[in-house]
C-alpha positions as CSV (number, residue, x, y, z in Angstrom):
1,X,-10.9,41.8,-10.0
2,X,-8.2,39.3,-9.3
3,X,-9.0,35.2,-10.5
4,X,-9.2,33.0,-7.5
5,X,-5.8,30.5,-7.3
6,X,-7.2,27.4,-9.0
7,X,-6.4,25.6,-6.0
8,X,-8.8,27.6,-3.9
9,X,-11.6,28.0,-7.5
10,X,-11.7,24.5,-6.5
11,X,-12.3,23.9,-3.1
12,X,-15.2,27.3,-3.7
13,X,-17.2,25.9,-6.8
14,X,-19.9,24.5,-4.3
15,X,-20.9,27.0,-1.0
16,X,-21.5,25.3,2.4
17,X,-24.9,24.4,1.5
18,X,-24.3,22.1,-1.0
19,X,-25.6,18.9,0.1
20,X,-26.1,17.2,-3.3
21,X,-22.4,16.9,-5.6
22,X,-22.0,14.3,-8.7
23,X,-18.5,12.0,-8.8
24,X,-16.5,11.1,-11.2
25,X,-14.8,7.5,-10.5
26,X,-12.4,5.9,-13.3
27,X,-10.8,2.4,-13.4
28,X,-7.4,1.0,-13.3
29,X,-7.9,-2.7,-14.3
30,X,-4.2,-3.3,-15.5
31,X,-4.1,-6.0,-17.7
32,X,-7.3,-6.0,-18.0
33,X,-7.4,-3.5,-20.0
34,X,-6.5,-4.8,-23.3
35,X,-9.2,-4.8,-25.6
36,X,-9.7,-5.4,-29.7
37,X,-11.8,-2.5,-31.4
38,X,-14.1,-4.0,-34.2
39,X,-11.6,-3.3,-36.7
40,X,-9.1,-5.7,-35.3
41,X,-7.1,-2.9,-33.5
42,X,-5.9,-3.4,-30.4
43,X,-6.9,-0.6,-27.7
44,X,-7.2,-0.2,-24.1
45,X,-9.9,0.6,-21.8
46,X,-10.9,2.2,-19.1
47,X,-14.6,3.0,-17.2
48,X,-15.2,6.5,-16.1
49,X,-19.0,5.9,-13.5
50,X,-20.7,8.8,-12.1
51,X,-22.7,8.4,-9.0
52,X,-24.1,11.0,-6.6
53,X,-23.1,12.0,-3.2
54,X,-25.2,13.8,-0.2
55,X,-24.7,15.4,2.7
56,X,-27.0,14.8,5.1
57,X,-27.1,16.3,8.9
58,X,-28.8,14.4,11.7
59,X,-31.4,16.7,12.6
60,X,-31.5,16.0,16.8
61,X,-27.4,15.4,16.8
62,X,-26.4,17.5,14.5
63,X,-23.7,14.8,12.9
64,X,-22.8,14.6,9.4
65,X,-23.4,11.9,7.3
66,X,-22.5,11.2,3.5
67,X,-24.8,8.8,1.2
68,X,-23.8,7.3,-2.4
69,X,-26.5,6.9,-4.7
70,X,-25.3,5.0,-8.0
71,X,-26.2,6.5,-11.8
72,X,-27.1,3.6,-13.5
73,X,-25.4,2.9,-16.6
74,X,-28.7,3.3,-19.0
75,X,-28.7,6.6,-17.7
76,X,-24.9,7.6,-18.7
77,X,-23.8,6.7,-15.7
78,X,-21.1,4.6,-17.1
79,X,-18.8,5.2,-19.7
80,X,-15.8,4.1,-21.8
81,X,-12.5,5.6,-22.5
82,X,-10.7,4.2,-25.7
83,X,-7.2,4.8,-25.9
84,X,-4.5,3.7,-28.5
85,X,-1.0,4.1,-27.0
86,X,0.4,1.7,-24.7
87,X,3.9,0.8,-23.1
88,X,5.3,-2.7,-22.9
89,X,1.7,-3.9,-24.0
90,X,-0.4,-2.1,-21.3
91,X,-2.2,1.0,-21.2
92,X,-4.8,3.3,-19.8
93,X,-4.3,2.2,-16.4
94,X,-5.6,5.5,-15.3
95,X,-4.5,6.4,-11.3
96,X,-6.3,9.7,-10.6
97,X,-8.4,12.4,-11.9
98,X,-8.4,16.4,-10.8
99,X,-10.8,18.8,-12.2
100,X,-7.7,21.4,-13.2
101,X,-10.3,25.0,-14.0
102,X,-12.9,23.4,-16.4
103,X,-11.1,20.6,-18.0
104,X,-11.6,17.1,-15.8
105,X,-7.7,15.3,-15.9
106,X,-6.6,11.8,-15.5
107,X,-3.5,10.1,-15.4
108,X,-2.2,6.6,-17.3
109,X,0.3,5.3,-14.8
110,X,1.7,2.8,-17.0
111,X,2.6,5.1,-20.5
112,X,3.2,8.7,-18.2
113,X,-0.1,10.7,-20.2
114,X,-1.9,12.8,-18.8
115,X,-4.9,12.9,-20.6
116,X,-8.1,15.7,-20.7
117,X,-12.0,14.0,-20.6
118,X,-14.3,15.7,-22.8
119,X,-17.8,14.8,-23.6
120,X,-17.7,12.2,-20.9
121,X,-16.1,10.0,-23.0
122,X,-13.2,11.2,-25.2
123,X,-9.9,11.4,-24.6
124,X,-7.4,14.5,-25.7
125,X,-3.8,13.4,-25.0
126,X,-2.0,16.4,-23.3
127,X,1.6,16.0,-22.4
128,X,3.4,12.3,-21.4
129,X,5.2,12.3,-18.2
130,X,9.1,10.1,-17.9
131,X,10.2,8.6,-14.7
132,X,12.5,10.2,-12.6
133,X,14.0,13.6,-13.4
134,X,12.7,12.8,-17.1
135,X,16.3,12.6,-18.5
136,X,17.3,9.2,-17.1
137,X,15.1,6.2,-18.8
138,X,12.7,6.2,-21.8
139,X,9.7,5.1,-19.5
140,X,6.2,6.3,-18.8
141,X,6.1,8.3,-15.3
142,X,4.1,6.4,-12.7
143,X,1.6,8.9,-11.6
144,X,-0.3,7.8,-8.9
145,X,-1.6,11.5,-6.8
146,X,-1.9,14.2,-8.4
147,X,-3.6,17.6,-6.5
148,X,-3.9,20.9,-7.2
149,X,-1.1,23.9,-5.4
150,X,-2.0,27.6,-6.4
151,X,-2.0,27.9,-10.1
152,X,0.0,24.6,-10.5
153,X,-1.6,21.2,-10.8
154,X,1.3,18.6,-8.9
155,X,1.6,15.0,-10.0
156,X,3.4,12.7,-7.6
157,X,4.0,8.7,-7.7
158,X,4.4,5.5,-5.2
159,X,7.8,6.9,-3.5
160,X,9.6,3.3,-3.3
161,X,12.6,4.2,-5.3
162,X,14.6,7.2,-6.3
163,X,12.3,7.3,-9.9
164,X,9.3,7.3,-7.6
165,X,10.2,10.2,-5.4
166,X,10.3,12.9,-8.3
167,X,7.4,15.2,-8.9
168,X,6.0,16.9,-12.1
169,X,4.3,20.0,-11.9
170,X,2.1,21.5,-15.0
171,X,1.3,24.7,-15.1
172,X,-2.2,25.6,-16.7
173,X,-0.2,25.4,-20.7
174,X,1.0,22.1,-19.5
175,X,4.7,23.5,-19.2
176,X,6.6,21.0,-17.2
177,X,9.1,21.2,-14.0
178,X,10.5,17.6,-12.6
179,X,11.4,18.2,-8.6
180,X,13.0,15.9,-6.8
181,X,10.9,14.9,-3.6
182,X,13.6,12.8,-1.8
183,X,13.8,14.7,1.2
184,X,9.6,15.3,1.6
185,X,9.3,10.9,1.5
186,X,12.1,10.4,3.6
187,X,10.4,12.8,6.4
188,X,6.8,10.8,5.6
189,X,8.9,7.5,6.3
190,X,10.4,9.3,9.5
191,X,6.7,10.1,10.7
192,X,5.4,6.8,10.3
193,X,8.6,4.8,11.5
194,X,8.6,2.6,8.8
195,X,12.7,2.7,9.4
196,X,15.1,1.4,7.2
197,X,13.8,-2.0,6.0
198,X,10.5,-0.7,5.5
199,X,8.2,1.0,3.2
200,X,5.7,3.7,2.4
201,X,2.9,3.2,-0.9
202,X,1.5,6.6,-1.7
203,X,-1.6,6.8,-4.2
204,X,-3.5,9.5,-2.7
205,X,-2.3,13.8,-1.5
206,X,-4.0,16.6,-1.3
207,X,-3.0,20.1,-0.9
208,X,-5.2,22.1,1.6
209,X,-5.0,25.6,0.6
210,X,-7.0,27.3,3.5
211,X,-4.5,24.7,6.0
212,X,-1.6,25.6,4.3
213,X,-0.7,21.8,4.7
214,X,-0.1,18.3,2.9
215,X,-2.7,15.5,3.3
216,X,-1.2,12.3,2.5
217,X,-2.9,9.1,2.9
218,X,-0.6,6.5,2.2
219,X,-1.8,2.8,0.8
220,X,0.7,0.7,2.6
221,X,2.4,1.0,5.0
222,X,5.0,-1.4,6.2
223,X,8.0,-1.8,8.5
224,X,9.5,-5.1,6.6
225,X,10.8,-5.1,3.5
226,X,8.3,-5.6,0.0
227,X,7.0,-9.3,-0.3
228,X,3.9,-8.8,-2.6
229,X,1.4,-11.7,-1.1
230,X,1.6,-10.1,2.4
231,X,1.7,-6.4,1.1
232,X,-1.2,-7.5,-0.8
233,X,-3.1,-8.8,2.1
234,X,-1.9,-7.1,5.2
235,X,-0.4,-3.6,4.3
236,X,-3.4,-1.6,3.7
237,X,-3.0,1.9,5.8
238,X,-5.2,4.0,8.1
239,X,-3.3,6.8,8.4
240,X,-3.4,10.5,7.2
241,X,-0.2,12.5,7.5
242,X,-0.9,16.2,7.4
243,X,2.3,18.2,6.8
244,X,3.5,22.0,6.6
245,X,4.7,23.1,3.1
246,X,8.2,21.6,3.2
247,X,7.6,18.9,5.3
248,X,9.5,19.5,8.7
249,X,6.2,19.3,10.7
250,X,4.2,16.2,10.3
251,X,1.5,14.7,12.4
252,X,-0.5,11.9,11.9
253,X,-4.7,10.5,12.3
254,X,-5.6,7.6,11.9
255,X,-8.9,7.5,10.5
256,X,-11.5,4.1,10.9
257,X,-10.3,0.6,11.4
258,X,-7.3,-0.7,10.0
259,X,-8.9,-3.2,6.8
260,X,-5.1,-4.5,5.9
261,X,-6.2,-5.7,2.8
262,X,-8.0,-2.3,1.5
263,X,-5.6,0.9,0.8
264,X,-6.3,4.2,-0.2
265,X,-5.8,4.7,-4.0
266,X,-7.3,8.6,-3.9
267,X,-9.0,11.4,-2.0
268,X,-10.4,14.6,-2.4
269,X,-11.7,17.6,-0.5
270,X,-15.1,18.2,-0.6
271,X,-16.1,21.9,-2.2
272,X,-18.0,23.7,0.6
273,X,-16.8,21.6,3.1
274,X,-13.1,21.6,2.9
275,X,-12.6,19.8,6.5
276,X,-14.3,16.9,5.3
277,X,-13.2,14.3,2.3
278,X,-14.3,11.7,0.1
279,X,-11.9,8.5,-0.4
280,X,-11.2,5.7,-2.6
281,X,-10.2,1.9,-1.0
282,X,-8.5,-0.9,-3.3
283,X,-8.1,-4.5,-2.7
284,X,-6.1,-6.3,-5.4
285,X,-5.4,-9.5,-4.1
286,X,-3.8,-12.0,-7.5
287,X,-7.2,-11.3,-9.6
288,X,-9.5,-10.4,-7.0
289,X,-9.6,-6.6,-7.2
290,X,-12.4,-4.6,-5.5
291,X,-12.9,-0.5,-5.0
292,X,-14.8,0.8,-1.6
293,X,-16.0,4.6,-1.2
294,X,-16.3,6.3,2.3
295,X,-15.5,9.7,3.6
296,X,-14.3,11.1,6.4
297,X,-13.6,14.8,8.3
298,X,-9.8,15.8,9.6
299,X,-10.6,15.2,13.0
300,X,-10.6,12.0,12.3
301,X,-13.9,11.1,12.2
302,X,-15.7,8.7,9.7
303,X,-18.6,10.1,7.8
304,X,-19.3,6.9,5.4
305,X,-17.8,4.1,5.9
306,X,-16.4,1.6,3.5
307,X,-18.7,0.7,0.9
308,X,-18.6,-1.6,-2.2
309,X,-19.1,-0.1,-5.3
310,X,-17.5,-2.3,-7.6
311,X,-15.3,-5.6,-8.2
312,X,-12.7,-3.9,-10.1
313,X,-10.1,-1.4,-9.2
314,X,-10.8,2.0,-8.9
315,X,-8.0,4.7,-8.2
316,X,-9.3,7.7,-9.5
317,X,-12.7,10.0,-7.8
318,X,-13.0,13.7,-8.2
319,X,-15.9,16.2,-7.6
320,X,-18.2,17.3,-10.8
């Protein structure tokens, strides 16, 4: 018998009964970061939380609601990821995580590794990611999205420059392809009419296997050129684009109210219930930084919405 693409192994791990799934949420906290080990060594940190997540149907309406139940930290619902390499000073700034087969991925957007999880709290270095095509600059890739397309797991960053609009795709050996992605963010920027002096922030894609389509849910979105204070305050993004393969047909939702200073730093698909989603909401605002969790359906429809689960930044969540 034929193994399920790992895309669609994914999205089938839970049936449409499922009504209970555990998360896995990991930190970005930038600067942060930096720690000293007992030894004197200098490391850097990240927290890796689980919580739970239900499903819950309103038994006269019929409406589906989600529910986020916290682990608490005595009872390993909190853990810490140690790691030793670092670029300019920083490190383990990780910006996503996707369960690729068994083995639960994350991302260091500063250095370019990509990094397994094992034993909830160990890291196993896989491969490090450049910018750009990899052949132009000896710097760390920033991933920011990463999702899974057939066999292939695709890693993808902000899209503001040229560096940013390359892709890497791994195959399950960690063999790597760079693709340039110019065209696909151009026709993003097109959909959202962002037009020449503006820009798009992306932290968050999926790819929908049974749709055929890309979800993109941008984290700014702005039709001005970059000025940090008001993209930190007043860009935060609403809306979902949902493309066909190579881009040429978008459309857009916009899902909830507009918070302008909350943007989406990663979403995911829910196993067993592949129209609906879980998401991820930063604030970093100078050094107020806080993470919200809500979830939502692609009609547009909100099925949580925003909650607090921590003052620090969060841009990773994936389903356990």
């Amino acid at each position: 018998m034929s193994r399920k693409p790992a895309d669609i192994a994914r999205l089938e791990r839970y049936g449409p009964d499922t009504s209970e799934y555990t998360l896995a949420i990991i930190t970005d906290e930038d600067h942060a970061a930096q720690i000293q080990l007992e030894d004197g060594q200098v490391a850097w940190r990240s927290t890796l939380r689980y919580d739970k997540l239900y499903r819950e149907t309103d038994p006269d309406t019929g409406k589906v609601r989600y529910r986020l139940e916290e682990i608490p930290a005595h009872q390993s619902g909190e853990h810490q990821l140690i790691s030793l390499i670092a670029e300019g000073g920083r490190g383990a700034e990780f910006s996503e995580l996707v369960l690729f087969g068994q083995r639960l991925i994350t991302f260091d957007d500063r250095t370019g590794l990509v990094c397994e999880i094992r034993n909830e709290n160990q890291l196993i270095p896989r491969h490090i990611l450049m910018t750009g095509s990899g052949d132009e600059a000896f710097k760390g890739f920033k991933s920011e999205w990463a999702t899974l397309k057939g066999d292939q797991m695709i890693v993808g960053s902000h899209g503001k420059n040229a560096r940013e609009e390359w892709i890497k795709v791994l195959d399950r050996n960690y063999a790597l392809e760079s693709v340039d992605w110019h065209q696909y963010y151009q026709n993003m920027r097109t959909a959202l009419g962002v037009g020449e002096q503006g820009y798009v922030t992306h932290e968050a894609a999926e790819w929908h296997p049974y749709r055929n389509q890309w979800l993109f849910f941008p984290r700014k979105i702005s039709t001005t050129p970059f000025d940090e204070p008001v993209d930190e305050q007043e860009r935060g993004g609403n809306t979902l684009i949902m493309a066909n393969p190579d881009f040429t047909d978008i459309r857009t939702l916009e899902i909830g109210p507009r918070t302008p200073d909350r943007g989406i730093s990663s979403f995911k698909l829910i196993p067993g219930h592949p129209s609906e989603c879980i998401g991820l909401k930063s604030v970093e605002i100078g050094d107020r930084t806080e993470t919200y969790l809500f979830c939502f359906d692609l009609e547009g429809n909100l099925l949580q919405e925003d909650t607090l689960i921590g003052r620090y930044k969060c841009e990773g969540v994936e389903i356990l």
